[in-house]
C-alpha positions as a Markdown table, in Angstrom:
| # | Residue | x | y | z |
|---|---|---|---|---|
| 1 | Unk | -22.5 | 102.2 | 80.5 |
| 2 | Unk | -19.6 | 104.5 | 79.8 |
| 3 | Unk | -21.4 | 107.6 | 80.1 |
| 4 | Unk | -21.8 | 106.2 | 83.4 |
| 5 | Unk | -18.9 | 105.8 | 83.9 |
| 6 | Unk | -17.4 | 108.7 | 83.2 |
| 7 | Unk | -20.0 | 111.0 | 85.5 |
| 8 | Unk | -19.3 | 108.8 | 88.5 |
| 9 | Unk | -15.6 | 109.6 | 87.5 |
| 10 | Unk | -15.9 | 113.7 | 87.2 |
| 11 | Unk | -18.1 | 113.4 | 90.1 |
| 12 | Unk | -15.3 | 111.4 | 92.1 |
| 13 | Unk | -12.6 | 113.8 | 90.5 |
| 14 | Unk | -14.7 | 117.3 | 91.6 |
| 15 | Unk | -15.3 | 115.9 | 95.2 |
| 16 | Unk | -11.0 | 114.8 | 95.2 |
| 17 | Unk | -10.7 | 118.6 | 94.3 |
| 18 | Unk | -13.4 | 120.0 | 96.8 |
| 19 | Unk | -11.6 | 117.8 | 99.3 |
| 20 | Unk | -8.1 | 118.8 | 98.6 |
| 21 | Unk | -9.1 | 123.0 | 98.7 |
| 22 | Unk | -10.7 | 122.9 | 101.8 |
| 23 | Unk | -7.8 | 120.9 | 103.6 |
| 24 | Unk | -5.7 | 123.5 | 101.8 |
| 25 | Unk | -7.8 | 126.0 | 103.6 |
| 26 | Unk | -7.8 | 124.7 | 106.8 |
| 27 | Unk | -3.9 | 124.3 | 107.0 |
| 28 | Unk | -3.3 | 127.9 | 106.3 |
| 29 | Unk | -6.0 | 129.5 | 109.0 |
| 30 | Unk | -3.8 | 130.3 | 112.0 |
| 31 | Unk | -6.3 | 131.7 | 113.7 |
| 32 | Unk | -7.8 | 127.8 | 114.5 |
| 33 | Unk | -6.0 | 127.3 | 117.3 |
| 34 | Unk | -6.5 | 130.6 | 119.2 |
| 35 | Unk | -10.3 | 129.9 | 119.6 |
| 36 | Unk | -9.6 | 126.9 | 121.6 |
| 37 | Unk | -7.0 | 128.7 | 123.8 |
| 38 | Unk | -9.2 | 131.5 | 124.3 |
| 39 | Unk | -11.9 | 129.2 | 125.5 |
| 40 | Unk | -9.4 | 127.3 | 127.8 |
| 41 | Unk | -8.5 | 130.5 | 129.5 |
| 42 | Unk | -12.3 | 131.9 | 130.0 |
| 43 | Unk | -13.3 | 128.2 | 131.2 |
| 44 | Unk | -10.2 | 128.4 | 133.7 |
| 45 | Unk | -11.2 | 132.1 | 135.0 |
| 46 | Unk | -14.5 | 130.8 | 135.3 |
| 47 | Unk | -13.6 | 128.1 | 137.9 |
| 48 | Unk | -11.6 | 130.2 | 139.6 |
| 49 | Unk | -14.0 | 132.6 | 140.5 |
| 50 | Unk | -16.6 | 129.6 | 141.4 |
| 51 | Unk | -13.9 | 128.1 | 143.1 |
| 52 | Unk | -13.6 | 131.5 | 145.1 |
| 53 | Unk | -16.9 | 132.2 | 145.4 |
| 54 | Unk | -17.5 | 129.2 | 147.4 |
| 55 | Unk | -14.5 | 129.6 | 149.8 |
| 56 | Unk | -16.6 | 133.2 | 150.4 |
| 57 | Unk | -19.1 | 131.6 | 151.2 |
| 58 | Unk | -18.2 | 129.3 | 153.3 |
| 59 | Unk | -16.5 | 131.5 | 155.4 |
| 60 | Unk | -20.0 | 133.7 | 155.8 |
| 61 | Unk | -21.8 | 131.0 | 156.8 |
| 62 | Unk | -19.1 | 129.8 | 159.5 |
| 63 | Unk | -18.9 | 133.2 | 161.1 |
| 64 | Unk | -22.6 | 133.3 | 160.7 |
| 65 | Unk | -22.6 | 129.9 | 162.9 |
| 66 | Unk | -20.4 | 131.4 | 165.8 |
| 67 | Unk | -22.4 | 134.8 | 166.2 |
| 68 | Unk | -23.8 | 134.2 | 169.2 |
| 69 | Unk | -27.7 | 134.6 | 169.6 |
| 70 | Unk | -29.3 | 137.6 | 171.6 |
């Protein structure tokens, strides 16, 4: 029973440590935040230009309504 024991406790004790490194890790990468900003901005452009495509559009088809036909 106590050998047990004392895996289950080494095994607790590595995973604490694993644990603790890779939060250690993630609190000094400053470059996690820029992805998400850079995203944002490429997801904002991207609406835009829908956004402007579509006002195109719509104007083409409006002036293609009021040509008169032959």
């Amino acid at each position: 029973m106590l050998e047990l024991q004392v895996r289950l406790w080494s095994t607790w004790l590595r995973a604490a440590a694993a644990t603790q490194q890779r939060l250690a890790q993630a609190r000094n990468d400053r470059d996690r935040g820029e992805v998400t900003a850079t995203t944002a901005l490429i997801v904002i452009l991207v609406i835009a230009a829908i956004a402007a495509g579509a006002v195109i559009a719509a104007k083409i088809a409006s002036n293609a309504d009021n040509v008169p036909e032959p």
